[in-house]
Every structure is written in C-alpha cells, then in structure tokens.
PDB file of N, CA, C and O in Angstrom:
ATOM      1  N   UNK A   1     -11.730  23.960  -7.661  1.00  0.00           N
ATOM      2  CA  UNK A   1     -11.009  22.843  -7.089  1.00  0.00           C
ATOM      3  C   UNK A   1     -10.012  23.376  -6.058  1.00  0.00           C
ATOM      4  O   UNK A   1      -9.441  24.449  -6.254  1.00  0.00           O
ATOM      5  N   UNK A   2      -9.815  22.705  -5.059  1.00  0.00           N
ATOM      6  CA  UNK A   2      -8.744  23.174  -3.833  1.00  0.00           C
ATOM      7  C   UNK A   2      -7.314  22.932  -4.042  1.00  0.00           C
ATOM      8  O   UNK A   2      -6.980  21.927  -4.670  1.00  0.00           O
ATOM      9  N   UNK A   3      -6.820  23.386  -3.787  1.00  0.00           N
ATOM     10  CA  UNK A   3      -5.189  23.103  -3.598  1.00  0.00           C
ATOM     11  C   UNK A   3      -4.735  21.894  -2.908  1.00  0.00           C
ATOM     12  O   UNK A   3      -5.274  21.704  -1.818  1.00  0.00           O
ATOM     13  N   UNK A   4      -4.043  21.207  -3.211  1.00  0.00           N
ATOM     14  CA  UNK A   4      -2.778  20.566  -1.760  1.00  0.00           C
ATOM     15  C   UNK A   4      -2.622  21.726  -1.151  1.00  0.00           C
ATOM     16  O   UNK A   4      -3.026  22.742  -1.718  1.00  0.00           O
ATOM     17  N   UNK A   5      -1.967  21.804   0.202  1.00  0.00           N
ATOM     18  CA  UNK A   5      -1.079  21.932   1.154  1.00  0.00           C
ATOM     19  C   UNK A   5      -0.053  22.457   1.046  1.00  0.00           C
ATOM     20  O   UNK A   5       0.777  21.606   0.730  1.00  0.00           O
ATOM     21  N   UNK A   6       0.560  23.818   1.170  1.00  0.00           N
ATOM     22  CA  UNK A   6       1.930  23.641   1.087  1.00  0.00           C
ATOM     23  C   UNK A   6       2.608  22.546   1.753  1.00  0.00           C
ATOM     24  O   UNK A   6       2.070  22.144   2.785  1.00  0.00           O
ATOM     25  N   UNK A   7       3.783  21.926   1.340  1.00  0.00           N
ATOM     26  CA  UNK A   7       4.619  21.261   2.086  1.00  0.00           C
ATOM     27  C   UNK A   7       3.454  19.370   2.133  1.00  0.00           C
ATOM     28  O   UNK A   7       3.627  18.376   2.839  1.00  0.00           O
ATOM     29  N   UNK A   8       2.658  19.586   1.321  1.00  0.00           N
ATOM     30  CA  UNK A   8       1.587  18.225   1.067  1.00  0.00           C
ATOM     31  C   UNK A   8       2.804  17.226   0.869  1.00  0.00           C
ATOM     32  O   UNK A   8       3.005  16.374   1.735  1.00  0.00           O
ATOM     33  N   UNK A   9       3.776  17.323  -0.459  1.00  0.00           N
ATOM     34  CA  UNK A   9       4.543  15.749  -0.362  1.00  0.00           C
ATOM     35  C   UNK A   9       5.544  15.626   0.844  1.00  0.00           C
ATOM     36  O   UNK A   9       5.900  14.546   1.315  1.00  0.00           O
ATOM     37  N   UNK A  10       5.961  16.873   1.295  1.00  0.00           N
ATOM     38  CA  UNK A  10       7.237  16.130   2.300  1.00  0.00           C
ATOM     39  C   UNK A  10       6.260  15.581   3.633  1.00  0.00           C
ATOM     40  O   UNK A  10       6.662  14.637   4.312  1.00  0.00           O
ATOM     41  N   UNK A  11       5.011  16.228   3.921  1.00  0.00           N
ATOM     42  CA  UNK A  11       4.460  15.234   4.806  1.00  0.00           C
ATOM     43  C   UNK A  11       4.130  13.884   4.480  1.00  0.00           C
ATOM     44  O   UNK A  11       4.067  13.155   5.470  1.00  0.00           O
ATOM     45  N   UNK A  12       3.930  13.410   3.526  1.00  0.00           N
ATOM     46  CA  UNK A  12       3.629  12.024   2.480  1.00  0.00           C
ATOM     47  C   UNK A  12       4.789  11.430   2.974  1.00  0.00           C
ATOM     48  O   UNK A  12       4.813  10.498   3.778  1.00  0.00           O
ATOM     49  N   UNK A  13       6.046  12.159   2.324  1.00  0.00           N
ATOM     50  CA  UNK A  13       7.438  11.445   2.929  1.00  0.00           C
ATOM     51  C   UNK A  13       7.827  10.762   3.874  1.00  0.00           C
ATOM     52  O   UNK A  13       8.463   9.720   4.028  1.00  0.00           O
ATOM     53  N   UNK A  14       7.135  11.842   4.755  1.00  0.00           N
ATOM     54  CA  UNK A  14       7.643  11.227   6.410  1.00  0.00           C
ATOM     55  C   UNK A  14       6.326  10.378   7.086  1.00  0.00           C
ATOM     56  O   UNK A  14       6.352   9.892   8.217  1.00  0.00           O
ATOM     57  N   UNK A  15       5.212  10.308   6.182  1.00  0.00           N
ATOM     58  CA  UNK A  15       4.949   9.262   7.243  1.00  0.00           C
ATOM     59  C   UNK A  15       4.856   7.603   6.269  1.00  0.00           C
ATOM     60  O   UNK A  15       4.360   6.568   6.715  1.00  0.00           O
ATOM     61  N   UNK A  16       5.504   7.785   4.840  1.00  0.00           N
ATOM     62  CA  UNK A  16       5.228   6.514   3.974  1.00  0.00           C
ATOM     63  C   UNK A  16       6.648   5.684   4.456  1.00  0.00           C
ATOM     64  O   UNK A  16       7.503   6.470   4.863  1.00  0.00           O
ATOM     65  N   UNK A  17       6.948   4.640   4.479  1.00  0.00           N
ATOM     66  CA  UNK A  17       7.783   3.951   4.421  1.00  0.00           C
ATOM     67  C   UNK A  17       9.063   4.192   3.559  1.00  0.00           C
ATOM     68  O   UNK A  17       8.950   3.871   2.377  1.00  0.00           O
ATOM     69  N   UNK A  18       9.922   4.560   3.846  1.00  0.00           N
ATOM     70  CA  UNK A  18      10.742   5.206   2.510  1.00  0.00           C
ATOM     71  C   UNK A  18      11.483   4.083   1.818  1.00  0.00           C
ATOM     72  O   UNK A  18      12.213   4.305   0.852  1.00  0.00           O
ATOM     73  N   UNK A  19      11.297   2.913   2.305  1.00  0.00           N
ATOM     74  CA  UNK A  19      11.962   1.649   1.190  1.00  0.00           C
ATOM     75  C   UNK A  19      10.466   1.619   0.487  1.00  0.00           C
ATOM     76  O   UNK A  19      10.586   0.961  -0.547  1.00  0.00           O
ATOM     77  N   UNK A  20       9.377   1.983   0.610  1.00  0.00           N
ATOM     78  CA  UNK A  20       8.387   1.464  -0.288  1.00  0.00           C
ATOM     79  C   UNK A  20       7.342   3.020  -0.616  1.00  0.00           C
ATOM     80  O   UNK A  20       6.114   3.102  -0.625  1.00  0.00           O
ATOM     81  N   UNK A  21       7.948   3.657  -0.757  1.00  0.00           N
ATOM     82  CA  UNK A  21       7.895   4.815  -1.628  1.00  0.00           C
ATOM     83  C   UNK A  21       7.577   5.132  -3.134  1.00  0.00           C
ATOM     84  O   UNK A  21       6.693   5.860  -3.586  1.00  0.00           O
ATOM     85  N   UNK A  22       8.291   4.581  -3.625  1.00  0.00           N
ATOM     86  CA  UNK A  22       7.441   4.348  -4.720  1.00  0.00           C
ATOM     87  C   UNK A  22       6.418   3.569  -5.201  1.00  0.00           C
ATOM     88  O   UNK A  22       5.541   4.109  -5.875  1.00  0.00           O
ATOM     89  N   UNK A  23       6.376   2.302  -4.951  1.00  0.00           N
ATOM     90  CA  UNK A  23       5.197   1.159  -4.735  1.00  0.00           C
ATOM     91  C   UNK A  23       3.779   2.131  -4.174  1.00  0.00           C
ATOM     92  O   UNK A  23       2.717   2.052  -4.791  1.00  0.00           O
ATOM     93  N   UNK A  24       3.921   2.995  -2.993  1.00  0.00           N
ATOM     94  CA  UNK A  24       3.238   3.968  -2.383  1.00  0.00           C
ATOM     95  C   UNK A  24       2.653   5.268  -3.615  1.00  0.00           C
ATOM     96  O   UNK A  24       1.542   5.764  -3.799  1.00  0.00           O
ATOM     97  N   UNK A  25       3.848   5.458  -4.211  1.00  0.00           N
ATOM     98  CA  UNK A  25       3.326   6.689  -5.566  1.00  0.00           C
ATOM     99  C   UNK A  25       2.268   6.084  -6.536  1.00  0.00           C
ATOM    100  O   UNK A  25       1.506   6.837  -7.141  1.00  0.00           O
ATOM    101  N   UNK A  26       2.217   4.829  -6.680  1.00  0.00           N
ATOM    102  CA  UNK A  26       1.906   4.524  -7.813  1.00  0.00           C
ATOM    103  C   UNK A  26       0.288   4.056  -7.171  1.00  0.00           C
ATOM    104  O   UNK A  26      -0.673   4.057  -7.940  1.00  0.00           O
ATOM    105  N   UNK A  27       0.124   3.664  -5.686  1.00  0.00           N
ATOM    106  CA  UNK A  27      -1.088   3.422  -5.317  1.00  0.00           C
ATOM    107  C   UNK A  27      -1.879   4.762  -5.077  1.00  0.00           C
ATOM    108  O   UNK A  27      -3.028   5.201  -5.021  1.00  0.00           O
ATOM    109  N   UNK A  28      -1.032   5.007  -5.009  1.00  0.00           N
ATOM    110  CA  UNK A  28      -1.607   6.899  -4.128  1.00  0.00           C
ATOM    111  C   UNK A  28      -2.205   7.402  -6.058  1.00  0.00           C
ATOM    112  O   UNK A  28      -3.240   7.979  -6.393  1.00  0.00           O
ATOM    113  N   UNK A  29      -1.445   7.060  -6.638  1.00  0.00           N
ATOM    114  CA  UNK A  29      -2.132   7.955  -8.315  1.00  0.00           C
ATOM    115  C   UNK A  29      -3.184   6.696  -8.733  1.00  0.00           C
ATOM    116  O   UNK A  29      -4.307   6.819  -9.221  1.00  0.00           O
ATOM    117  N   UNK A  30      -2.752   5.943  -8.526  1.00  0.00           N
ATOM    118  CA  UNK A  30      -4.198   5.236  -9.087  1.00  0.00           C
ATOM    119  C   UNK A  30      -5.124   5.228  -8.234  1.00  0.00           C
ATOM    120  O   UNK A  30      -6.173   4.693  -8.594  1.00  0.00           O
ATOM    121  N   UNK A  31      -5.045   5.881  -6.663  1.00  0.00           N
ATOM    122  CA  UNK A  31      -6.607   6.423  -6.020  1.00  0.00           C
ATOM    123  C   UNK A  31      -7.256   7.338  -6.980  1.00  0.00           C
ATOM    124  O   UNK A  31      -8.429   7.384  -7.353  1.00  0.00           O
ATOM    125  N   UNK A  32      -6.181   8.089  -7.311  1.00  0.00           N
ATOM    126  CA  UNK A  32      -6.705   9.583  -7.884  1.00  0.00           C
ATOM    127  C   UNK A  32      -7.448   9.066  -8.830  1.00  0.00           C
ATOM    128  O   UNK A  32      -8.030  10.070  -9.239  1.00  0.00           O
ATOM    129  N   UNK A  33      -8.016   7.753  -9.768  1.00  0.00           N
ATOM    130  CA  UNK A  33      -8.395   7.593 -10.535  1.00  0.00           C
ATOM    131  C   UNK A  33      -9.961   7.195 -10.180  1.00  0.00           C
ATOM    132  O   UNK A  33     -10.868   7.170 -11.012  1.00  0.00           O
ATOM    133  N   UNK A  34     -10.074   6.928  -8.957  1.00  0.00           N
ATOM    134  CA  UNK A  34     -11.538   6.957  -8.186  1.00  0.00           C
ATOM    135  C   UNK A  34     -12.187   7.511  -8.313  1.00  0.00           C
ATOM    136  O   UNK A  34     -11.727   8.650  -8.391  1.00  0.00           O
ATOM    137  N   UNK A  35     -13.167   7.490  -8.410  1.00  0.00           N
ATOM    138  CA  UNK A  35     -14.682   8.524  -8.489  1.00  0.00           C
ATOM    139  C   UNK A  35     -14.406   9.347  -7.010  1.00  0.00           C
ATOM    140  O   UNK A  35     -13.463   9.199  -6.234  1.00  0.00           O
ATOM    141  N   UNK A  36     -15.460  10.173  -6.922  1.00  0.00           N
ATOM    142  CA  UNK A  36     -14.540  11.191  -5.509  1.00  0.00           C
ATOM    143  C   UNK A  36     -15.127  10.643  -4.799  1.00  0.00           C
ATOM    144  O   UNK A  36     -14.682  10.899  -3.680  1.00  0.00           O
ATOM    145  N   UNK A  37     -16.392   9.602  -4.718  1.00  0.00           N
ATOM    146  CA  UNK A  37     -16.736   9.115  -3.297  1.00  0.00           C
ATOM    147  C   UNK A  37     -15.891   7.837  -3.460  1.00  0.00           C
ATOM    148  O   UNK A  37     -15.610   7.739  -2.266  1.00  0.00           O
ATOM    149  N   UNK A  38     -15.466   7.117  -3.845  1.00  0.00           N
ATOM    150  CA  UNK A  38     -13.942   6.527  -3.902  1.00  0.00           C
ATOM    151  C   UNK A  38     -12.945   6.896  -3.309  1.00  0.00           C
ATOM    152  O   UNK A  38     -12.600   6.185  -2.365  1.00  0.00           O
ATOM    153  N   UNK A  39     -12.154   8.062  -3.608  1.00  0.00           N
ATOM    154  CA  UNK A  39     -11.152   9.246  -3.421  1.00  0.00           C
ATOM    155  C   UNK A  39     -11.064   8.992  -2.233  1.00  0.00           C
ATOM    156  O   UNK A  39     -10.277   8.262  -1.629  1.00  0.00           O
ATOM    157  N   UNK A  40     -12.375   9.970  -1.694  1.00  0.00           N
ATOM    158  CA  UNK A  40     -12.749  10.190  -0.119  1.00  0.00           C
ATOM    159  C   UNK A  40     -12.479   8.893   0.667  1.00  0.00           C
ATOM    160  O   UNK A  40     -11.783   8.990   1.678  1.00  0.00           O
ATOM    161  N   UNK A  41     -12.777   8.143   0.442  1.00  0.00           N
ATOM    162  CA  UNK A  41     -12.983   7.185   1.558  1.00  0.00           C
ATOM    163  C   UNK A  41     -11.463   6.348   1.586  1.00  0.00           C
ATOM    164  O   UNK A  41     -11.039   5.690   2.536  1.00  0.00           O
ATOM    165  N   UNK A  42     -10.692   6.598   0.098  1.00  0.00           N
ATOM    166  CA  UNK A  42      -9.030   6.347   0.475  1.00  0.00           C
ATOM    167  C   UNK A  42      -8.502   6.903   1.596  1.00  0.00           C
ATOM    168  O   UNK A  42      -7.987   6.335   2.559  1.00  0.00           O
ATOM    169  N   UNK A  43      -8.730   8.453   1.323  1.00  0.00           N
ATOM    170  CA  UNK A  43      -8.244   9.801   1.551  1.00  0.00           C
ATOM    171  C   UNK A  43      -8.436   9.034   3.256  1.00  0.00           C
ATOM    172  O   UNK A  43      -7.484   8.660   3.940  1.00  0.00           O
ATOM    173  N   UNK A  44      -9.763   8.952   3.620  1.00  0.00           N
ATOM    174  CA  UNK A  44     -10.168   8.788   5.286  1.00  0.00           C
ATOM    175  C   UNK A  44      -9.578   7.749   5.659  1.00  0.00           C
ATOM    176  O   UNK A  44      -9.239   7.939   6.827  1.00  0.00           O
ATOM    177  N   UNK A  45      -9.190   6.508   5.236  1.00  0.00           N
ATOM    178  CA  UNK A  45      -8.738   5.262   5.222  1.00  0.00           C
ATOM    179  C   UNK A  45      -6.870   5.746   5.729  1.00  0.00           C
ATOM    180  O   UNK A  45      -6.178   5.151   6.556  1.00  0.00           O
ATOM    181  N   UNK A  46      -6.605   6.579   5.168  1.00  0.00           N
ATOM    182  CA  UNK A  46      -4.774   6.464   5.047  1.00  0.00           C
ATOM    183  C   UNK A  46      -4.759   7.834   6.225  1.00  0.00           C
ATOM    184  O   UNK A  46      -4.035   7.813   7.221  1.00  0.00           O
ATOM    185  N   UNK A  47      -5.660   8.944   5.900  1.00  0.00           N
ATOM    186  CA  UNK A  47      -5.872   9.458   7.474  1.00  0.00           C
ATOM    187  C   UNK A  47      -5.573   8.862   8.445  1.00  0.00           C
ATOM    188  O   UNK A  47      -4.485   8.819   9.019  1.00  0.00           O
ATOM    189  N   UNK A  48      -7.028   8.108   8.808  1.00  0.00           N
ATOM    190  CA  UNK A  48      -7.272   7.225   9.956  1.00  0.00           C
ATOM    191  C   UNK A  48      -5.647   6.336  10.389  1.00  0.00           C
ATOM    192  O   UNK A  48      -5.231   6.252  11.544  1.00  0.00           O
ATOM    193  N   UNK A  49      -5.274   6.030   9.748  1.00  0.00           N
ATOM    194  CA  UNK A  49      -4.151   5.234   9.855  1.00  0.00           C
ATOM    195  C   UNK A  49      -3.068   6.022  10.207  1.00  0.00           C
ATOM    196  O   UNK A  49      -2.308   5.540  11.046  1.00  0.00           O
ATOM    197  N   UNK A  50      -2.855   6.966   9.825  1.00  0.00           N
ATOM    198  CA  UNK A  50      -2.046   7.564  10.201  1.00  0.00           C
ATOM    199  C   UNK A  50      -1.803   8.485  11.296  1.00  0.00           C
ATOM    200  O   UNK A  50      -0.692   8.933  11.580  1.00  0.00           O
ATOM    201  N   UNK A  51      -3.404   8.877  12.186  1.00  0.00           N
ATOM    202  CA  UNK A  51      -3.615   9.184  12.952  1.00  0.00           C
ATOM    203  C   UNK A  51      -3.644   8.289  13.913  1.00  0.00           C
ATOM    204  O   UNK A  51      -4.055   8.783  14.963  1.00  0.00           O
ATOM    205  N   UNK A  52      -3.360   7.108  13.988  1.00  0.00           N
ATOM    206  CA  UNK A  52      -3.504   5.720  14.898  1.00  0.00           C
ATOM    207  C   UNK A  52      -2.221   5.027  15.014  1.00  0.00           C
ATOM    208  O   UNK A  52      -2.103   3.940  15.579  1.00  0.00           O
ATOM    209  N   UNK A  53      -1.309   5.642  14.497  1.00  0.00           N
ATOM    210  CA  UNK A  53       0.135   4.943  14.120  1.00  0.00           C
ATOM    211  C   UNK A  53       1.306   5.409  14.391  1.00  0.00           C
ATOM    212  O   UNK A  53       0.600   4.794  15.190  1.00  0.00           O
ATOM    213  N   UNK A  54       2.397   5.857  14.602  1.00  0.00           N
ATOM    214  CA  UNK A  54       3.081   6.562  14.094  1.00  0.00           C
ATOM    215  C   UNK A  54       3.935   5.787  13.624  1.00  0.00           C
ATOM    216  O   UNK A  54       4.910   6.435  13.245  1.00  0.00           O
ATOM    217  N   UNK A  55       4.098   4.194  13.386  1.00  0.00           N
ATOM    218  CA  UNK A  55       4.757   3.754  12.481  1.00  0.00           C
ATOM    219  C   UNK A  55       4.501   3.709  11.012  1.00  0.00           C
ATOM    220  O   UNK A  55       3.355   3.487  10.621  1.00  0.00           O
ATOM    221  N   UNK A  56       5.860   3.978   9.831  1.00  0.00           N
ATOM    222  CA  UNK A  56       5.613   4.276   8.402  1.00  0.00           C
ATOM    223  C   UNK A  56       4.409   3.353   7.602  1.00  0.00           C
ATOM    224  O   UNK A  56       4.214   2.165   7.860  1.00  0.00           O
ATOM    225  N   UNK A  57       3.989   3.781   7.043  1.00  0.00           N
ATOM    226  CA  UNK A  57       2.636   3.176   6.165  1.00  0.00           C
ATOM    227  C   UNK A  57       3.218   2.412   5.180  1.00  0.00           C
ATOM    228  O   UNK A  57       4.233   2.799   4.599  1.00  0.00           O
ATOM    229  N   UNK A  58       2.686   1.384   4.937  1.00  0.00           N
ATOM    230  CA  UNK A  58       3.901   0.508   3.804  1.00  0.00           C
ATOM    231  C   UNK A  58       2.406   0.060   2.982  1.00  0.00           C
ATOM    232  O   UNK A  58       1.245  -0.120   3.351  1.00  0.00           O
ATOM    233  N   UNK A  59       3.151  -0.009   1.646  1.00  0.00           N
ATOM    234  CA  UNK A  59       2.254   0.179   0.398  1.00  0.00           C
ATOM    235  C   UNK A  59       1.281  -0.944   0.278  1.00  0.00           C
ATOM    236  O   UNK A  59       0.493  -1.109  -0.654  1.00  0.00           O
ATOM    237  N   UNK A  60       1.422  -1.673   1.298  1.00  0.00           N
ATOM    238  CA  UNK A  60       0.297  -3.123   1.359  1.00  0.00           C
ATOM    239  C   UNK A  60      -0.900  -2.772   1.792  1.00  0.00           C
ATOM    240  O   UNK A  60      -1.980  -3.248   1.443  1.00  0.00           O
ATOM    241  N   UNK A  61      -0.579  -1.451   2.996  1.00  0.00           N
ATOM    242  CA  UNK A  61      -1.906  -1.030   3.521  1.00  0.00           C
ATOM    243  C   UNK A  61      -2.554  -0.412   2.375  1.00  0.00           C
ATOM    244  O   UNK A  61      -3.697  -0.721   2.037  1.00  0.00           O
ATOM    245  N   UNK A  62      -1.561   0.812   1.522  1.00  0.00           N
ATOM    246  CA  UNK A  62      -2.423   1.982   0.691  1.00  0.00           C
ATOM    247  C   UNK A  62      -3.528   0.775  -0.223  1.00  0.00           C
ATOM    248  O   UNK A  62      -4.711   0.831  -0.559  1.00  0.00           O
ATOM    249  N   UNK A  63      -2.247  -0.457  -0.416  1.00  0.00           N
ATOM    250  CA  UNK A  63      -3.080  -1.161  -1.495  1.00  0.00           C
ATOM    251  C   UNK A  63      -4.411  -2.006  -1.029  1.00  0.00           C
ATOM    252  O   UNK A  63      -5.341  -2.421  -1.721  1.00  0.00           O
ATOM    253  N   UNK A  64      -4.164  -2.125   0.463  1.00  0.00           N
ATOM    254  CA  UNK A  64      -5.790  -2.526   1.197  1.00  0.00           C
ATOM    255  C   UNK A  64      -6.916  -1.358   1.058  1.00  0.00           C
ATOM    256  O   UNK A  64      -8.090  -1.541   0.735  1.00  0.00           O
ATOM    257  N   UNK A  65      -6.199   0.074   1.423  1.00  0.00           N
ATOM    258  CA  UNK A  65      -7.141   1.051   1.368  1.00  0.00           C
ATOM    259  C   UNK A  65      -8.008   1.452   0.276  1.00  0.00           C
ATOM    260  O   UNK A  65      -9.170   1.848   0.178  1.00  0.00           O
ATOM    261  N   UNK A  66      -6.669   1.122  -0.818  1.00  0.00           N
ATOM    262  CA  UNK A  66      -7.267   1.206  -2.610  1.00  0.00           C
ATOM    263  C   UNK A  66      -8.530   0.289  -2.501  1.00  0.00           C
ATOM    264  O   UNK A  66      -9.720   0.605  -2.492  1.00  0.00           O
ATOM    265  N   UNK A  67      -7.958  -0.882  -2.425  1.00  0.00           N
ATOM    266  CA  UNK A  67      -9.299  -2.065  -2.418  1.00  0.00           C
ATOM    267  C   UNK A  67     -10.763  -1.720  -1.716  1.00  0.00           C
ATOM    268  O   UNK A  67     -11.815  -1.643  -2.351  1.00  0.00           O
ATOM    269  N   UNK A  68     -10.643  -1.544  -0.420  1.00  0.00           N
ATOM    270  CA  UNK A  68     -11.867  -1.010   0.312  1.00  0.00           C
ATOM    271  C   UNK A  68     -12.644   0.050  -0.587  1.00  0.00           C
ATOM    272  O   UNK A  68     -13.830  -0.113  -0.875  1.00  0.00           O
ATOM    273  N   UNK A  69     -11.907   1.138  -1.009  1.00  0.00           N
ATOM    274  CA  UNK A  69     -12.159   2.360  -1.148  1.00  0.00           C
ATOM    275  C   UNK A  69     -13.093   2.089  -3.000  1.00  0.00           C
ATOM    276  O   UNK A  69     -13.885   2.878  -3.514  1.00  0.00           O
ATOM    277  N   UNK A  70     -12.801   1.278  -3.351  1.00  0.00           N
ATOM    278  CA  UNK A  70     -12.930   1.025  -4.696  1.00  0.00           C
ATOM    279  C   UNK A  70     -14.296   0.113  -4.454  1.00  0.00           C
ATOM    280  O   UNK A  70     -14.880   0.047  -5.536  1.00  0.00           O
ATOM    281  N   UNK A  71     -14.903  -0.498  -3.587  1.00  0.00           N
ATOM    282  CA  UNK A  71     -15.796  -0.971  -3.347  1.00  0.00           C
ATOM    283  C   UNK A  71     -16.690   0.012  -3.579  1.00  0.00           C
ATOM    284  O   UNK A  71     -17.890  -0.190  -3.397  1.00  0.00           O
TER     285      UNK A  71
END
C-alpha cells in the first residue's frame, strides 16, 4: 500500500474551506469507506476541482463527489 504525501493534510487545509472543515473530515473518511473504484473516482472528482478552482472546496461539493463516486 502507498503512503500519503508528506505534508498530505496541510495541503487538504489550504484548499478546504476552513469554516467547513470538519463537515469536509467526515466526508473525506466516509470516501475511504468506498470500494477503490469508488475511492478513485472521489479522489479524481475533488482533484479535478481543485485543479479548476482556486476557490476553497466547501463540503457540499465533497458531499456531491461522495454521491457520484458511490454510484
């Protein structure tokens, strides 16, 4: 199995919304509960977004991404 990232949560930090940060923890661990082709397609979902944005990610999206991704 691979590692995180060094420095994996403080990048999380800075690009999640920090009033909705935790709302964000709790979507982000119940991805982890996805099957990995689940996982993956969160994982690409909150990428993508974040590569398209540079405004903070607020936990409505993770919880759209959960939804998609869980399909």
């Amino acid at each position: 199995m691979h590692e995180l990232p060094e420095g994996f949560a403080d990048t999380l930090a800075r690009v999640i919304d920090p009033a909705q940060r935790e709302a964000a923890a709790g979507i982000i661990e119940a991805a982890t509960m996805l099957d990995d082709l689940g996982l993956r397609r969160f994982l690409q979902l909150f990428a993508a977004r974040v590569r398209t944005s540079s405004e903070p990610v607020r936990a409505d999206e993770l919880r759209r991404f959960l939804q998609q991704a869980a399909l």
